[in-house]
Each structure stands twice: as structure tokens, then as C-alpha cells.
C-alpha positions in Angstrom: 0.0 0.0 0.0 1.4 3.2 -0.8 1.0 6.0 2.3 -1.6 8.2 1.0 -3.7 5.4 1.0 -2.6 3.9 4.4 -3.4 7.6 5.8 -6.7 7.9 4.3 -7.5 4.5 5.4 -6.2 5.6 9.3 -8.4 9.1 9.0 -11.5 6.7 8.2 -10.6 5.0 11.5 -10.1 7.8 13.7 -13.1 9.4 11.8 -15.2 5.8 12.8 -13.7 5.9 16.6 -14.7 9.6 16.9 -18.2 9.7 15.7 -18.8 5.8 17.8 -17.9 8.2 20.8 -20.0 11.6 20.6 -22.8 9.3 19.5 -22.8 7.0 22.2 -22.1 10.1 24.9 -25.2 11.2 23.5 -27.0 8.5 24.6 -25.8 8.2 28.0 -26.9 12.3 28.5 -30.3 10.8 27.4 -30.2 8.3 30.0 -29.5 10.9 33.1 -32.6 12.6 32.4 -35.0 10.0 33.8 -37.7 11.2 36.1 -40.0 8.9 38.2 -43.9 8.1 37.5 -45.5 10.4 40.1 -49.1 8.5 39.8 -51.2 6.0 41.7 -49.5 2.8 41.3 -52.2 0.0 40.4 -51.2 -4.1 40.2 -51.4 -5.8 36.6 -51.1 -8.8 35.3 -48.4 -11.1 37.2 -47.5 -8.3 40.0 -46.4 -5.7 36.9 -46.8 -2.0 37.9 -49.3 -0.3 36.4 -49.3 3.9 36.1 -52.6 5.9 34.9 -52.0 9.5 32.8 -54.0 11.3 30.3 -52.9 13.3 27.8 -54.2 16.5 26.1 -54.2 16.3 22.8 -53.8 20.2 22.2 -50.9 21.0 24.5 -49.3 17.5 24.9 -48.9 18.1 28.7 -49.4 14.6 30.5 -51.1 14.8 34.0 -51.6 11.9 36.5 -55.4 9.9 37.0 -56.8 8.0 39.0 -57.7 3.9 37.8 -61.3 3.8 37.5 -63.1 1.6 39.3 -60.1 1.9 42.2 
């Protein structure tokens, strides 16, 4: 191989490795920005948690309910 391809061939690497990086910091960021259910907590099937919310469909804004019948 002659060198300008070797180096092209080592920028495509670093180029890989760097990108791999930033993306997956990315996705630990996303990660840290979990926040809790803050809603009733019902039993479903086979002891699974179970949360109740509605949505409005104008503003998006999700607000906590109450299970009916409970």
C-alpha cells in the first residue's frame, strides 16, 4: 500500500472511533434525564406496575389519573 492510502485508510478510523464516541455520549446524557412516575401505582397482570395519565391532545402536557373503578 502506498501511504496516501494507508493515511486515508487511518483518517476513516479515527473518523469511525470519533463519531462511535460523541454518539454514544449522546445517549448516556439521554439516559440521566429519567424522572419517576409520580401517579397512583395499580397491580397488573403477574405483580407488573401499572401507572394511569391522560394526555391533552392540544398542548401535549401529560397529567396523573386515577384507575377507574379503584
Amino acid at each position: 500500500m502506498d501511504n496516501r492510502l494507508r493515511r486515508r485508510l487511518s483518517l476513516g478510523f479515527e473518523l469511525f472511533f470519533v463519531a462511535t464516541i460523541v454518539w454514544n455520549s449522546m445517549k448516556t446524557i439521554a439516559a440521566e434525564r429519567y424522572t419517576p412516575f409520580e401517579s397512583e401505582r395499580t397491580t397488573w397482570h403477574e405483580g407488573f406496575d401499572r401507572y394511569h395519565f391522560i394526555m391533552d391532545n392540544t398542548t401535549g402536557t401529560v397529567t396523573p389519573t386515577k384507575a377507574p373503578g379503584r
